[in-house]
C-alpha positions in Angstrom: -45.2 109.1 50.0 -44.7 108.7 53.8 -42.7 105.5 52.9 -40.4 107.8 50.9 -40.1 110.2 53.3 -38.9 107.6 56.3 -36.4 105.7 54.1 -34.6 109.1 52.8 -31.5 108.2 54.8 -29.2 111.7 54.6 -25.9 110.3 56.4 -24.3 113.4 55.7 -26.6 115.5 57.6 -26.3 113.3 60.6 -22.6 112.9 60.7 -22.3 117.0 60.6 -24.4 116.9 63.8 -21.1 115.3 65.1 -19.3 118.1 63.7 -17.9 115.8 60.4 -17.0 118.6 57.3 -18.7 117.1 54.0 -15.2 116.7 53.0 -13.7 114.3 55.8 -17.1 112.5 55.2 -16.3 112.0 51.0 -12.8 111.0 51.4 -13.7 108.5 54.5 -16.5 107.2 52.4 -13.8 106.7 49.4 -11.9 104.4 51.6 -14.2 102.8 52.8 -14.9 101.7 49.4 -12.0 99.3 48.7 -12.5 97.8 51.8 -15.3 95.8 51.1 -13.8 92.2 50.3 -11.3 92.9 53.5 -14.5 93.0 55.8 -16.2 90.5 54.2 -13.6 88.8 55.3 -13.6 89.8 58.9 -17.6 88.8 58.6 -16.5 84.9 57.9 -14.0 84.9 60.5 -16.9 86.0 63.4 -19.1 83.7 61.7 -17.3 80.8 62.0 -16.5 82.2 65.8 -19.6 82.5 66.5 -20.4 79.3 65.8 -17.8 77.9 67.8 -18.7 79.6 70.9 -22.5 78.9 70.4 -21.4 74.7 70.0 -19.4 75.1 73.3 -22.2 76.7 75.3 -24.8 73.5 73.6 -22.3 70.8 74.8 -21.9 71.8 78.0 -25.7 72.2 78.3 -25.8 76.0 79.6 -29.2 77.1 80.7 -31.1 79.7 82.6 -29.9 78.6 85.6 -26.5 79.0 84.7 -27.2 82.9 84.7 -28.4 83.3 88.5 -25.9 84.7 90.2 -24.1 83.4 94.1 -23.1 85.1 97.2 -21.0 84.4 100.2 -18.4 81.3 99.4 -20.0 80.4 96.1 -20.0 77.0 96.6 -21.7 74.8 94.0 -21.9 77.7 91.6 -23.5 76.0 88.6 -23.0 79.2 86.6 -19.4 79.7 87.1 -18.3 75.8 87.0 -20.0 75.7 83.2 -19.0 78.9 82.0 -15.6 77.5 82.8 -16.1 74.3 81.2 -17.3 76.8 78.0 -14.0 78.7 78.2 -12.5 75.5 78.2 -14.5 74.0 75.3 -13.9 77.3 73.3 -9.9 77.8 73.5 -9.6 73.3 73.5 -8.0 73.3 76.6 -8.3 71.2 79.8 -9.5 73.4 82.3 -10.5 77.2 82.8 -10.5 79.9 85.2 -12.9 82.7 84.4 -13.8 85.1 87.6 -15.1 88.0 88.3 -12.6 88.3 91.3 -9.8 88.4 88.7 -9.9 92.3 88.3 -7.9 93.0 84.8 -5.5 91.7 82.6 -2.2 92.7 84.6 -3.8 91.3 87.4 -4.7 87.7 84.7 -1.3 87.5 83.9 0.3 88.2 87.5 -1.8 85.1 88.6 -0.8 83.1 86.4 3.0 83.5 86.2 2.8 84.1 90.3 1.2 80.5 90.8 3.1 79.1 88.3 6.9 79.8 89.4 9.1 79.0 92.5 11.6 80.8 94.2 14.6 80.2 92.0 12.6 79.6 88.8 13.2 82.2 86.0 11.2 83.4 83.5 12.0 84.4 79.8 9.7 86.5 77.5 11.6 85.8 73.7 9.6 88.8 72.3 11.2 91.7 74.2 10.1 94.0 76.8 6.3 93.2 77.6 3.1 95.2 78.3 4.1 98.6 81.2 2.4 97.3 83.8 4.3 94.2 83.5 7.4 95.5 84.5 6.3 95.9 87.8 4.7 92.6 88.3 8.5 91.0 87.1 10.5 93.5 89.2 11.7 95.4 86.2 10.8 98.2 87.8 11.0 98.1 91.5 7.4 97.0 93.3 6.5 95.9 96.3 5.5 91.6 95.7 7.4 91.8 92.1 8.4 88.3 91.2 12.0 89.8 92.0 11.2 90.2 95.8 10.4 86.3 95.4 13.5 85.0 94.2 12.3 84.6 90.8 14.7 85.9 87.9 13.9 87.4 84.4 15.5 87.4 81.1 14.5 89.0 78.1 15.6 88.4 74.4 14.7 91.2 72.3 13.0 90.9 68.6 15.0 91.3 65.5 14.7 94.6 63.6 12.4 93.5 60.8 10.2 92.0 64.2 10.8 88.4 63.6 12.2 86.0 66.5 15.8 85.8 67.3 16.0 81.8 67.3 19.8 81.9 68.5 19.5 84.3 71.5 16.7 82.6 72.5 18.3 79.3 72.0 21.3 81.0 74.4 18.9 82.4 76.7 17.1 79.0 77.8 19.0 77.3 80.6 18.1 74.9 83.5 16.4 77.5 85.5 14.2 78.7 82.7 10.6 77.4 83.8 8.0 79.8 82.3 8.4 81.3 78.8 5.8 84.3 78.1 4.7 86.0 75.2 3.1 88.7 74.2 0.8 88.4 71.6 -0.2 92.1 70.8 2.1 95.0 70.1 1.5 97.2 73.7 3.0 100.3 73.3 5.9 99.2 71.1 5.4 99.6 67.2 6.0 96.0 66.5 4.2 93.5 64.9 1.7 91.7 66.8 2.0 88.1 66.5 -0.4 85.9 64.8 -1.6 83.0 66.1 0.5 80.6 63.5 4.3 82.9 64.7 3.6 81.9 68.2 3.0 78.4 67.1 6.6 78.0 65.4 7.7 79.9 68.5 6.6 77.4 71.1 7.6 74.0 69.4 11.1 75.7 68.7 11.6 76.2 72.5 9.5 72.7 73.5 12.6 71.2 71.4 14.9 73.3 73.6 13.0 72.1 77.2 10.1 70.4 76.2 8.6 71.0 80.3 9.1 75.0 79.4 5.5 76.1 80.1 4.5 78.3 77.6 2.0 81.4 78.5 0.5 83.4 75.9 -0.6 87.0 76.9 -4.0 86.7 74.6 -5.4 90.3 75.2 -6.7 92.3 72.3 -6.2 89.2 70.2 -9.5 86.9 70.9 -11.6 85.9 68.1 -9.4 87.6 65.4 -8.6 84.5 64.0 -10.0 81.0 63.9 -7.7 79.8 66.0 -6.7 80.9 69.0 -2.6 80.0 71.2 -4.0 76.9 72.6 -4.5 75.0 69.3 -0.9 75.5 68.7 0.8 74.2 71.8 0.3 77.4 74.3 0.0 75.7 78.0 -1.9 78.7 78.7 -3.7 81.8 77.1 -4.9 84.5 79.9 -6.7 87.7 79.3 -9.2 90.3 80.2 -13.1 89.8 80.2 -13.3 94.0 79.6 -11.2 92.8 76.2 -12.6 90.7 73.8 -14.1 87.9 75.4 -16.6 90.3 77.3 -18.2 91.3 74.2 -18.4 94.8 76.1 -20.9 93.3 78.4 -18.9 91.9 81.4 -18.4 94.5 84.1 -15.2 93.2 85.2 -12.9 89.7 85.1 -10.6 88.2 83.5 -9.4 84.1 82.7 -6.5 81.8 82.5 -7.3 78.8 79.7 -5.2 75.7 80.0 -3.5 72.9 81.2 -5.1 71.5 84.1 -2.3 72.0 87.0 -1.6 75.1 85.5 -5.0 76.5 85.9 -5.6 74.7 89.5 -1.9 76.6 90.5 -3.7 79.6 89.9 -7.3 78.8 91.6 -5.7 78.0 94.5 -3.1 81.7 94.3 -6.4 83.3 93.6 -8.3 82.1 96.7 -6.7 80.0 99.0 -4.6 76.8 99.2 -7.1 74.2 99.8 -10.0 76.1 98.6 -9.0 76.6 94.9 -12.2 76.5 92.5 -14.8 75.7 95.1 -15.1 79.3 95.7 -15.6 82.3 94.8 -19.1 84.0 94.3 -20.5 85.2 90.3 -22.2 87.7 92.6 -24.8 88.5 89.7 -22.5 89.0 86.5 -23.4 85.6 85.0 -25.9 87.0 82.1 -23.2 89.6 81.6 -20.3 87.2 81.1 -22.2 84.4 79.4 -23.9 87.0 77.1 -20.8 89.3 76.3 -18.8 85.9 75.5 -22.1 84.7 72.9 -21.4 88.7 71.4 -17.4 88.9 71.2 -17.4 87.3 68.0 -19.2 89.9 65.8 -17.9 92.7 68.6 -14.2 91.8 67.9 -15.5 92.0 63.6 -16.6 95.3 64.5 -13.4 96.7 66.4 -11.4 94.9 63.2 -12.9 96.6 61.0 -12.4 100.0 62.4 -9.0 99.3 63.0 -8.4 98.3 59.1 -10.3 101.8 58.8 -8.3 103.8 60.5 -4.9 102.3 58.9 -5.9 103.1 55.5 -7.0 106.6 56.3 -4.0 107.7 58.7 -1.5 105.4 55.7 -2.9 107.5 52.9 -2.4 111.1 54.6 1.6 110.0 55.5 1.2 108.8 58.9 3.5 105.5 59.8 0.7 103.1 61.0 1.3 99.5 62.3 0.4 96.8 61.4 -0.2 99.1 57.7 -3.2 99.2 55.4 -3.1 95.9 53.8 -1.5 93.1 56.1 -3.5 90.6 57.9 -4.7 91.6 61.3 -3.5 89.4 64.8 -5.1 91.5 67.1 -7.6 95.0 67.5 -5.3 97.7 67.9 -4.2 99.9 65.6 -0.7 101.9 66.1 -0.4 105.7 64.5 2.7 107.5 64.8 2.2 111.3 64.9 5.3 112.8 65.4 4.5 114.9 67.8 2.3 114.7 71.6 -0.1 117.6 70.3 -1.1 114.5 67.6 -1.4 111.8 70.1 -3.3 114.4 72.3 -5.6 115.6 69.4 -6.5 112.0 68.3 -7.8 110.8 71.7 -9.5 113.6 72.1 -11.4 113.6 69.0 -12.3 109.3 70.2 -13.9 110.8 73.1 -16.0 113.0 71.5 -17.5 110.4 69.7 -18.6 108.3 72.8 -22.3 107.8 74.2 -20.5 108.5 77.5 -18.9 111.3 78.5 -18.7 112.7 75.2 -18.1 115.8 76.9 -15.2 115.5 79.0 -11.6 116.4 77.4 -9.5 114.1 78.1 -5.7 115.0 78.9 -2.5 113.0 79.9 -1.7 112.2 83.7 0.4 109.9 85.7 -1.3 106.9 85.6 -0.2 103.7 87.8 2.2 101.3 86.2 3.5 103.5 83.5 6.4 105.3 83.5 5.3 108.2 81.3 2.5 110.3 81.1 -0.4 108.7 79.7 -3.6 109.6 77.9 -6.7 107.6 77.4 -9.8 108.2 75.7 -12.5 105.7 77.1 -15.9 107.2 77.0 -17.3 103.5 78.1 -20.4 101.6 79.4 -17.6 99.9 81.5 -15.1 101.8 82.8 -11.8 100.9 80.7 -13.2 98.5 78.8 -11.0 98.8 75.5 -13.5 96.5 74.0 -15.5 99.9 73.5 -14.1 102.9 71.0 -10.6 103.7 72.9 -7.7 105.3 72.3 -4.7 105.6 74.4 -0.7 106.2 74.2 2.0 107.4 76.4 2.9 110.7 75.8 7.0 109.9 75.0 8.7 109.3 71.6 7.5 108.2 68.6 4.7 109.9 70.1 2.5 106.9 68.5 -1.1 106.5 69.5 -3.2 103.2 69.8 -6.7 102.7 69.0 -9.1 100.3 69.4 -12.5 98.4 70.1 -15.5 99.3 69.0 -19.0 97.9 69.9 -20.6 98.4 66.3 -18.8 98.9 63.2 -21.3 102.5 63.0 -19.9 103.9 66.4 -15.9 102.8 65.5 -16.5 104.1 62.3 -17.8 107.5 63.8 -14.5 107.3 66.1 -12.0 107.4 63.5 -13.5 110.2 61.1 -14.0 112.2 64.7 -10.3 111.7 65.6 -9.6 112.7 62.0 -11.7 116.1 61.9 -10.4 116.8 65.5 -6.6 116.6 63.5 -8.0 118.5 61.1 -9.8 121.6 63.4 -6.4 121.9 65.8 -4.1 122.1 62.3 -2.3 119.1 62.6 -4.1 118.1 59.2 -5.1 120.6 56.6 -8.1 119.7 54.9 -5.9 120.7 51.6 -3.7 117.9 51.6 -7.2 115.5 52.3 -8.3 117.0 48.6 -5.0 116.4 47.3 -4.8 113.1 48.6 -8.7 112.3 47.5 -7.8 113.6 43.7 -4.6 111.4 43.4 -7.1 108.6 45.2 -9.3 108.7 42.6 -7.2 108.9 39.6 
């Protein structure tokens, strides 16, 4: 009898303590039912990542004393050399940079291109405007130590309409000073397709014909572990993203790392520290077990975060909203684009994300003026780490389409509990009326 009692598993009655109506929770729960083949799916992919990663960290013969931590210069940090040589193994790449003293991915990406170009240099991205805080880094927008102030010009070539790559301007656009080529692997705040991993690939040998000593960066955030393969096993000189992404597996406090070629990655050791000094320093200062631990995780972390994303296209599709990429296409990256309409939908969304966090469930959050946008942005981020988008998130600028973007996720239960949040907090503001959910449910199931 007790038995009984302690396996009696009422779902319902728990998800109402979150405020869930029983009818959000049956039409979620109808969704989720013709999703099952899709995520198992997304369960072979981490598998098959997870292996990978575990197979790196056995070759290059990680052990406990790989997770004690250094102070001071950091010299001979066994830790940090053989994580890097993991990195290195994972992404099949010559060399790795993976520090703690790398604060973000803006900061990732700014090392890399920084160490990597010369006054006079100029640097193309052939799938339009990147990532907001970029556009400071280039010189877009004005900044003090842009690559503008440094001699170092930018072109853009924008993608076609239907989001595929415009071979001739790009052909046009390459000339003798063109010495980096960057691209952008997820959307940002653009409703565009994210690339997959096979797109960049055609993408870099067509412009290796063009100049084959182009070096080709690919801005990897958000897209880690989605697939089996990652930019590096199709010709990217090097992938850089965020440790608070991904790769952390939501357990690295902090960091970021630059996978590739061997003088690219030494250019930026030595823009990171100092010239001379390079790798040789540069202390773990006690965040080994975190990184080494949040990389053996990202696999199944990134499944999770995929699978709510898949989630929350096929509920937000269904009830009209434009969602990109849609309900049924394969998936590049973690984020998952909604277009409301209107700022009272972006604002009701992330505020229904942040009620469902472990942390600071409580606050409301609201848009500001954040640094390195040029629009009022919100973000829900109740997190372990603070802006770790790894974790439930949600964030979008507060200008037209008025499109919000969610992602992470560290369980498939909590980004699960995200999404039918966001869509009850819709729901209780009147942005949604729970009539057209019925409706919607009825023609559903018939």
């Amino acid at each position: 009898m007790e038995d009984n009692i302690s396996n009696n598993i009422n779902l319902k009655e728990q998800y109402s303590q979150f405020g869930i109506s029983v009818q959000v929770l049956d039409f979620c729960t109808g969704i989720l039912d013709t999703l099952k083949e899709r995520f198992q799916k997304i369960d072979e992919i981490a598998e098959y990542n997870q292996l990978k990663v575990i197979h790196a960290m056995q070759e290059c013969r990680v052990s406990e004393a790989c997770l004690l931590g250094t102070t001071g210069y950091g010299y001979n940090d066994l830790g940090r050399d053989t994580l890097e040589k993991v990195y290195a193994k994972v992404f099949h790449t010559e060399d790795a940079l993976v520090r703690p003293q790398i604060t973000c991915g803006t900061h990732a990406l700014a090392l890399a291109l920084m160490s990597n170009l010369r006054p006079g240099d100029e640097l193309l991205s052939p799938v339009g405007k990147p990532y907001d805080t970029l556009e400071e880094v280039i010189g877009i927008r004005e900044s003090k130590g842009s690559l503008k102030e440094y001699g170092i010009t930018y072109r853009q070539v924008d993608l076609l309409d239907d989001g595929s790559f415009d071979y001739e301007a790009i052909r046009a656009a390459v000339n003798e000073k063109t010495k980096l080529v960057t691209i952008q692997r997820s959307k940002g705040y653009q409703t565009r397709p994210t690339l997959s991993v096979a797109a960049i690939g055609e993408l870099i040998s067509f412009i290796k014909k063009i100049k084959p000593d182009i070096i080709c960066m690919v801005d990897n955030c958000y897209g880690e572990f989605v697939e089996t393969i990652e930019p590096s096993d199709v010709g990217a000189d090097m992938v850089v993203g965020s440790l608070i992404k991904n790769p952390g597996g939501g357990l690295a406090p902090i960091g970021g790392y630059i996978a590739g070629r061997k003088d690219c990655v030494e250019n930026a050791a030595y823009r990171l520290t100092s010239p001379g000094l390079g790798k040789e320093v540069g202390a773990s200062l006690g965040v080994m077990t975190s990184f080494y631990q949040g990389l053996f995780l990202a696999p199944t972390v990134t499944a999770s975060a995929l699978k709510g994303a898949i989630f929350a296209a096929n509920i937000y599709e269904k009830l009209g909203f434009p969602v990109i990429p849609n309900s049924t296409e394969d998936r590049h990256d973690i984020i998952q684009a909604v277009t409301f309409g209107t700022p009272e939908g972006v604002i009701a969304f992330c505020q229904g994300i942040q009620a469902a966090a472990s942390v600071d469930s409580h606050v409301t959050p609201e848009p500001w003026d954040m640094p390195g946008y040029d629009s009022q942005v919100i973000m829900a981020a109740g997190a372990f780490v603070s802006g770790s988008s790894i974790e439930l998130s949600a964030d979008g600028p507060i200008a037209p389409p008025y499109a919000v973007y969610f992602q992470g996720g560290l369980t498939w239960p909590h980004a699960k509990l995200g999404i039918m949040k966001s869509l009850q907090n819709l729901i209780d503001r009147g942005i949604i009326s729970e009539l057209k959910i019925n409706s919607v449910q009825i023609l559903t199931n018939s």
